[in-house]
GULUMKE-62856 format. One record per atom (N, C-alpha, C): x, y negated, z. Coordinates in steps of 0.2 Angstrom, whole numbers, plus 5000, padded with zeros to 4 digits. Layout:
BEGIN
XYZ...
END
This chain:
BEGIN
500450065000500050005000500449945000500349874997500649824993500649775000501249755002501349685009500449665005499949635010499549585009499749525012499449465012499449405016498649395020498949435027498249445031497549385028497649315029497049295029496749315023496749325017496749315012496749415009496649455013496749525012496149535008495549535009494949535006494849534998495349454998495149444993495949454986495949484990496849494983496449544977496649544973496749594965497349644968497449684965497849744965498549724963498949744968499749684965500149744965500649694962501349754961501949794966502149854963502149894968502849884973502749894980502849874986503749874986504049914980504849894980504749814975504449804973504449744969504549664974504249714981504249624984504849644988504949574991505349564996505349575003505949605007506049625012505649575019505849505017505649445020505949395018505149365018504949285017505349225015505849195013506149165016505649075013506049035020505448985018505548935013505948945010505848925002505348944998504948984999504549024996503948984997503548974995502948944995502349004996501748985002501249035000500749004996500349044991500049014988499349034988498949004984498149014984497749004978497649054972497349044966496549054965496448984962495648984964495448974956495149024955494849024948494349054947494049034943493049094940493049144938493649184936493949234932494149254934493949354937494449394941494849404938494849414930495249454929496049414927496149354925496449294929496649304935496249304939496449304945496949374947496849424944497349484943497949474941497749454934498449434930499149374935498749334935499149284940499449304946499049354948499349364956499749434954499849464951500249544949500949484947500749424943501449404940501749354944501749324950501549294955502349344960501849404963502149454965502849494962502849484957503249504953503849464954503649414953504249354953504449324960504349384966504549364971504149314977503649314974502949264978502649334981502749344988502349394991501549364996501449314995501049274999500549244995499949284993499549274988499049264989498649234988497849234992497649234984496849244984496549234979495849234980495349164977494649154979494349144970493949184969493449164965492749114963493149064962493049004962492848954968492748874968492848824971492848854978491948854981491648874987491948924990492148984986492149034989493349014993493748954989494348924992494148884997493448864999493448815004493448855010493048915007492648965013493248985017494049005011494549045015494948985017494948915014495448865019495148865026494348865026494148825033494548875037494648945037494849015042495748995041495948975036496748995033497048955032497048865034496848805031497748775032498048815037498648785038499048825034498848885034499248935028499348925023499248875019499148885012499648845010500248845006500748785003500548764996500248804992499948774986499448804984499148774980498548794977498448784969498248844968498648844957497748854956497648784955496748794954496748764946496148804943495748814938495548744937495048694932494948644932494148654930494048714924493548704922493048774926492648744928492448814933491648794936491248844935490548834936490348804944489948764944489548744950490048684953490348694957491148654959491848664956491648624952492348604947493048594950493648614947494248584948494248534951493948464950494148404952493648404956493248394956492948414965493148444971493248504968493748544971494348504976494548464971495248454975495148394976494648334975494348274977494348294986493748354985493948364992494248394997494748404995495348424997495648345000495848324997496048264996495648215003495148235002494448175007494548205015494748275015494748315022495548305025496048265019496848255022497348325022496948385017497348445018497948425012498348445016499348405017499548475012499548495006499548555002499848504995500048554992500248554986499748614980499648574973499448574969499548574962499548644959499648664951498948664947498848624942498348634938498548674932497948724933498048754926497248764924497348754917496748744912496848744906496348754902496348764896496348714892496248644895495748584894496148544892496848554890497448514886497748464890498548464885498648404891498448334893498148294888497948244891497348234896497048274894496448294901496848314909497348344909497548354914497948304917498448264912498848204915498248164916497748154915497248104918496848154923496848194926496748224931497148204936497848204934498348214939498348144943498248094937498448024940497548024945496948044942496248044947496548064953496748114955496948154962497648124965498148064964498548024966498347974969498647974975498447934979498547964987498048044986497848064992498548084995498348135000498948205003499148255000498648264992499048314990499648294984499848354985500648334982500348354974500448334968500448364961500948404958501248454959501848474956501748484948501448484947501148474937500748524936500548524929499848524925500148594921499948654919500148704916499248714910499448724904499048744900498748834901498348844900498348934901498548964894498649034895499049054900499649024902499749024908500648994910500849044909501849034906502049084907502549074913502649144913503349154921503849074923504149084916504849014917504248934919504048924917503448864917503148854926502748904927502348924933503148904939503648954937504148964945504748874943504548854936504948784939504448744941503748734941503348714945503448734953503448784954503648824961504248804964504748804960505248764964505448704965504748654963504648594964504348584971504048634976503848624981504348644985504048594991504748594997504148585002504448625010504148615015503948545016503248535020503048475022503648445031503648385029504048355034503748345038503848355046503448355052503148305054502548305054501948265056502248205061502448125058502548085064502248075069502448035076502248045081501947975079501247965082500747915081501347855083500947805080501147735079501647725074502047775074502747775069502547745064501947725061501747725053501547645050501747615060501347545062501747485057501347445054501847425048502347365052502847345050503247295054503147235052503147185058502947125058503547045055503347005054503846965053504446935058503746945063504446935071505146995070504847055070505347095069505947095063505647065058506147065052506647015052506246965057506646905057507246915063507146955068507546985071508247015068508147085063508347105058508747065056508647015052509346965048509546945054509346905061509846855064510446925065509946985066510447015072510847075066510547085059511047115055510947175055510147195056510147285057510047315051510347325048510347335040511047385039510947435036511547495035511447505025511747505021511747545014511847615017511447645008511547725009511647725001512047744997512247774992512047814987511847824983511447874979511947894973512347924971512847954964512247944959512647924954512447924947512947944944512748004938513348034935512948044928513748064924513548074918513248144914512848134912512548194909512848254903513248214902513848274897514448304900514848244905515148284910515148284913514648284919514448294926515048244930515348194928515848144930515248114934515448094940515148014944515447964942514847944941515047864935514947804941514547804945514547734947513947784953513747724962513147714965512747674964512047684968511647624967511847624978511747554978511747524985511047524986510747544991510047574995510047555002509647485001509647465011509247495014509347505020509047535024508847495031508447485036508347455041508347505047509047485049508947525057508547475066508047515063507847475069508047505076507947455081508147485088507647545091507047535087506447565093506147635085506147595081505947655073506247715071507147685072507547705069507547695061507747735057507947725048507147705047507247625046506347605040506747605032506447645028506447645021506147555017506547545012506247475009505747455006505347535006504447505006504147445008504347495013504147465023504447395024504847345021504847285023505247245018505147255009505447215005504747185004504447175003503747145000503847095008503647135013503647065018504247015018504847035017505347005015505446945011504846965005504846905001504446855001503946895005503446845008503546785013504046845017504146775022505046745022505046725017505746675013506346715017506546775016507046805019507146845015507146855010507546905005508046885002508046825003508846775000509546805005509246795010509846815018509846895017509446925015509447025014509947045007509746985003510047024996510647004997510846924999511446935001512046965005511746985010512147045015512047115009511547115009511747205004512347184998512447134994512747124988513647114994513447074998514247085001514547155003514147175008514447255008514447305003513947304999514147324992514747334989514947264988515547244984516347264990516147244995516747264999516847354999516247395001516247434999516747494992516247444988516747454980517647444981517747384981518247374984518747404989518547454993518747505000518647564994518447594991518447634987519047634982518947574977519347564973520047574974520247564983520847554986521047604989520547664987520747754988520647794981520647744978520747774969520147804965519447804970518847814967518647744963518847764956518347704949517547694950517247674953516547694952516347614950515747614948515347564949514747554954514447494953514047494960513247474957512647504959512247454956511747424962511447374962511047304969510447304965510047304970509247294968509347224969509047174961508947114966508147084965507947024968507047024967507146964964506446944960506346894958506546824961506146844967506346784971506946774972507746804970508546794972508446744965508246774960508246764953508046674952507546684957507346614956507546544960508146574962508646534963509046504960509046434957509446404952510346424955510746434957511446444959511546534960510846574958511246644961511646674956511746664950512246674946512946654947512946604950513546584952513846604958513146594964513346634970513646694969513446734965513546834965514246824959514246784955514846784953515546774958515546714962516046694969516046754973515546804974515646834980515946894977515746914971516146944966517046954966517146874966517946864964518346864971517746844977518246834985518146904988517746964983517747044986518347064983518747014977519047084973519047114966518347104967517947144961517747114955517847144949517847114943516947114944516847104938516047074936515747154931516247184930515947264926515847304932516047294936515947354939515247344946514947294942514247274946513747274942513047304944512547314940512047294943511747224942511047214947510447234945510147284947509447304944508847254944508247244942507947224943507247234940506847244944506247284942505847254939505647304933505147284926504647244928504247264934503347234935503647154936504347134940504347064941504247044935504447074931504647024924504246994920503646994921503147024917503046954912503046894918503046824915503746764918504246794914504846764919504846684917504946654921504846564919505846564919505746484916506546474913507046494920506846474926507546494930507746564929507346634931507646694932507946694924507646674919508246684912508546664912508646604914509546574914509746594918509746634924510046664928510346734924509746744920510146834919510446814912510446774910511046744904511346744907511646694913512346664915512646724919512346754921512546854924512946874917512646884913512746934905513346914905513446824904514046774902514546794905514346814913515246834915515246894916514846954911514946984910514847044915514347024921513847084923513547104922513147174923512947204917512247214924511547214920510947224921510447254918510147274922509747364922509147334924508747354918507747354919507747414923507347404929507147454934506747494931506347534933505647584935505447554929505747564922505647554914504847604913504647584912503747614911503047604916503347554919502847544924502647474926502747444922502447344919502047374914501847334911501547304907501947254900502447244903502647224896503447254895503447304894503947334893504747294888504347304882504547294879504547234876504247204879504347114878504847094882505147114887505647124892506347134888506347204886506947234882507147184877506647134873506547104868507047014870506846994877506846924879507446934882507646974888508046994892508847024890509446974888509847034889510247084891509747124895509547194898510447254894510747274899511347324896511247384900510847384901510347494906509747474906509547524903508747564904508647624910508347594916508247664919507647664920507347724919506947764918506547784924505847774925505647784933505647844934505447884937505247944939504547994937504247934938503547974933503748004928504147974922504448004916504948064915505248064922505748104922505548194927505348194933505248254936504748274932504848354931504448384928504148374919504548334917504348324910504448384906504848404906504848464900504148504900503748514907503048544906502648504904502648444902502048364903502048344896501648364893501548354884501248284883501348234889501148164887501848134891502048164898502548114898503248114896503248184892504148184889504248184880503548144877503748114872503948034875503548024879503647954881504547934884504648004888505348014890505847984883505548044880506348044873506047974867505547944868505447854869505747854870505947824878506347774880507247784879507347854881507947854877508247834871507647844868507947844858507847754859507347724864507347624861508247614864508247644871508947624872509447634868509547684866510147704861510047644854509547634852509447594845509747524848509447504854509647424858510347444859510747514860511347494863511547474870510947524873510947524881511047584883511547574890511547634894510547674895510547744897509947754898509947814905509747784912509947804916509047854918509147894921508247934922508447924930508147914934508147914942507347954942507648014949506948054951507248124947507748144948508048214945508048254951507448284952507448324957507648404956507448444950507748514949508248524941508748564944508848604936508448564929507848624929507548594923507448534922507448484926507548394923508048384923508748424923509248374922509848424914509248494916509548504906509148474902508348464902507948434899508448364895508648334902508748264899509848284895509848324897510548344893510248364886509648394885509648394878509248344874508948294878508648234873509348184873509748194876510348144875510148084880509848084886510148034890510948024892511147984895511747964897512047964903511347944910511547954917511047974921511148004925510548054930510648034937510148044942510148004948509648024952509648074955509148094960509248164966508748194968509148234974509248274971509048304965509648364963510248354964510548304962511148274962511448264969511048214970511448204978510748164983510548164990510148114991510448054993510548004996510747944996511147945002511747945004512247955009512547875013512647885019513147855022513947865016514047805019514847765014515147835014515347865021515947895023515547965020514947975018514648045015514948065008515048005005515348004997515748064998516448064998517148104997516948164997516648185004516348255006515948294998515348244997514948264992515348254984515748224984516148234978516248294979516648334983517148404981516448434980516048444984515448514983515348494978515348424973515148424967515348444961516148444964516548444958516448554958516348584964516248654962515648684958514948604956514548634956514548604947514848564946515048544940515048584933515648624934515448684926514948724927514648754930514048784931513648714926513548674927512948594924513148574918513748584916513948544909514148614905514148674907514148724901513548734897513648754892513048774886512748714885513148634885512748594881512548604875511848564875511748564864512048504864512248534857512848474851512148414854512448364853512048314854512048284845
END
């Protein structure tokens, strides 16, 4: 008799035989839960499922009868591979109310229904607690389905209340007088040979009573209440000194600094970041200020002159989150822009997304005609970082690669890099 997954025993299909699975669980593994109007579907899926090392199968024939076994089995479930088109309670019902109840689970669609029907499914159900790992056409096959699958990762343990309490202007303004700010580092490397090319500098807020606040959590107040100019400044100094402390133990990298409109529209910050440039040391190529598309949307004469007289001495600047304004390419047109980096939407899980990886091999193919670097941030598996090796991107940047470190973390994570290296750059396509 075949391991079952007690909650869920009733309802399993006949699965494959009992050398086929594994000894024990390990928690990488995800339990899953297939919910579709078709047994025999539900057979197919769960024998190929089992086969491939998934011994934690549940299976409900259709919507009501998946509510029935969450209410009993509700914390068990790490993902749910649901059906869309399905009599009485449909797919999106279905997971609407998933979604309405706060069940913290992850989420594969499969359907017949094409993919643009399911990218606009995915974006309807975005918002809530479930996680989307992507949209699969039926039949999935094995390679498709399991790099879906090892796009889930345990949930991170439930904060302890208040943590979530948004921080206030008294607090931030504490923050600059007293300097509680640390950079974290993210590698960006090259796609052909796995070289580290350059970091992006990532501030972080240490607070005394929070701990690590991520820059969601207080760049927008920041520029609401006139203190982004004192913030962007300190990150560009330590940035730069950093680079500098590097350069002086024989690491070539480049650095890249998130700046905001509001630094931009500063009539003197080209020249300010130019001086702090020349009194760190640091030539002017080996600085990339990014700055994100959505501000740009309607840039008035100061930020233009500002990112001319940048270009003029010969720093290089990078349209951020490239797909996510409105005027993209009115931008690329006006602006000029020497990196396209590519948000994330367009990059995890594109090779299975028949909407968003022509859009992907777009933005590549506009960079290369413009004669800009094309950078993809959001490379979280393998399969997104050969994907983007065979469309011919140029640099990669995400937790595949590394997640964002303290200064003194670099060295360490170079060597483990350098052993992981020919394994990632063998068997490239001719470009």
């Amino acid at each position: 008799m075949p391991e079952i997954w007690p909650p869920f025993a009733d309802t399993l299909p006949p699965a494959a035989d009992p050398e086929d699975l594994p000894s024990a669980l390990p928690r990488t593994h995800p339990s899953i839960l297939l919910v579709d109007d078709d047994p025999f579907m539900l057979g197919v899926q769960s024998r190929m499922l089992r086969s491939m090392g998934y011994p934690m199968i549940g299976a409900a024939e259709g919507a009501d009868a998946a509510r029935a076994l969450l209410r009993s089995a509700r914390q068990a479930v790490d993902v749910i591979v649901c059906d869309l088109n399905m009599p009485g309670t449909d797919g999106i019902a279905f997971l609407q109310q998933l979604n309405a109840d706060h069940f913290h689970g992850s989420v594969i669609l499969l359907s017949g229904e094409g993919s643009r029907i399911m990218h606009t499914v995915q974006k309807l159900l975005s918002g809530g607690q479930l996680v989307i790992l992507g949209a699969l056409e039926k039949p999935a096959g094995r390679a498709a389905l399991r790099a879906l699958l090892d796009c889930w990762k345990p949930p991170p343990p439930t904060p302890a209340a208040g943590a979530e309490a948004a921080v206030t202007e008294a607090e931030l303004q504490s923050a600059v007088r007293e300097r509680q700010w640390v950079l974290h580092y993210q590698p960006q490397v090259d796609l052909k040979t796995g070289g580290v090319i350059g970091v992006e500098a990532l501030v972080r807020w240490n607070h005394p009573a929070r701990g690590l606040v991520y820059p969601d959590a207080f760049i927008g107040l920041a520029e609401d209440c006139g203190l982004i100019a004192a913030l962007t400044g300190w990150v560009l100094q330590q940035a730069l000194e950093q680079l500098a402390r590097w350069r002086a133990q024989g690491l070539s990298l480049k650095m890249a600094v998130n700046v905001s409109m509001k630094d931009l529209a500063a009539p003197d910050f080209a020249a300010r970041v130019g001086a702090l440039a020349r009194s760190t040391g640091n030539g002017p190529q080996g600085l990339t200020l990014e700055v994100t598309e959505s501000c740009l949307m309607s840039p008035t004469l100061v930020p233009l002159e500002n990112l001319v007289r940048l270009r003029m001495q010969r720093f290089h600047l990078s349209i951020d989150d490239f797909g996510t304004g409105h005027s993209s390419l009115v931008q690329l047109r006006d602006v000029p822009f020497t990196e396209l980096k590519i948000d994330r939407g367009f990059v995890h899980g594109a090779r299975h997304n028949q909407v968003i990886r022509p859009m992907l091999e777009g933005s590549i193919g506009i960079a290369k005609r413009l004669g800009m670097l094309s950078v993809a941030e959001g490379v979280e598996t393998e399969d997104d970082w050969r994907l983007l090796q065979e469309i011919g991107c140029d640099l990669a940047q995400g937790w595949f690669i590394a997640r964002p470190m303290p200064h003194d973390g670099l060295q360490p994570w170079m060597e483990r890099w350098a052993a992981r290296q020919p394994h990632l750059v063998a068997s490239q396509p001719e470009s």
